[in-house]
N, C-alpha and C positions, 0 to 999 in steps of 0.2 A: 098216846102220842108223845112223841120228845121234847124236848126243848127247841130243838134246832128246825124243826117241822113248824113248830107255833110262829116260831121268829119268822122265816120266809114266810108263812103263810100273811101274818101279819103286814109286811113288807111289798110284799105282790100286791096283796091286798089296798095299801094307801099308796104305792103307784099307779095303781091302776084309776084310783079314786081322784085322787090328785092331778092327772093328763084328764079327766075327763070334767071336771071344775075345770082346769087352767086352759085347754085345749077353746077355742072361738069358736069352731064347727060343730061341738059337742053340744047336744041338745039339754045337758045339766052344767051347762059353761057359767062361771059367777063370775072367774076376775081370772090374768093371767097371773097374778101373783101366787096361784095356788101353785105353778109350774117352778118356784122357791120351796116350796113342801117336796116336791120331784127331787128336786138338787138336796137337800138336807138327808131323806134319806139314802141317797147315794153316794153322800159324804160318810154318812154310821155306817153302808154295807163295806163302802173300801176299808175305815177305820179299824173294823172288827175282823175283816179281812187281815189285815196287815197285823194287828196287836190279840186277834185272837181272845177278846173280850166285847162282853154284847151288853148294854147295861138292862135289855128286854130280858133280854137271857137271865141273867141275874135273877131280878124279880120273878120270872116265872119260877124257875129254882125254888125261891124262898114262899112261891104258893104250893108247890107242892107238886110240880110238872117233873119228871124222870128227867136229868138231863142225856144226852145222847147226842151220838154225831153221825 
């Protein structure tokens, strides 16, 4: 698996987790504030969108992930 597969996987991943803490109707609902974890990472996917640097990316690189696009 590549880098770039880990990063959205990752990504999908803690939004998905994160609306379903922050979400009120969700039966694992803690606090809306987790709906700030929503927004941060959708601050890093435009970032890395725009500048074409991931700092997750990065790190998996230097564990040892193929990078790939």
């Amino acid at each position: 698996m590549t880098s770039w597969r880990v990063v959205r996987i990752f990504a999908g991943t803690f939004i998905l987790l994160s609306l379903a803490l922050g979400i009120p109707g969700s039966p694992i609902f803690v606090s809306q504030w987790w709906l700030a974890f929503t927004a941060f990472i959708g601050v890093n996917l435009l970032q890395s969108g725009l500048t074409k640097w991931c700092m997750l990316e990065t790190m998996l690189r230097k564990l040892g992930i193929q990078p790939g696009c």
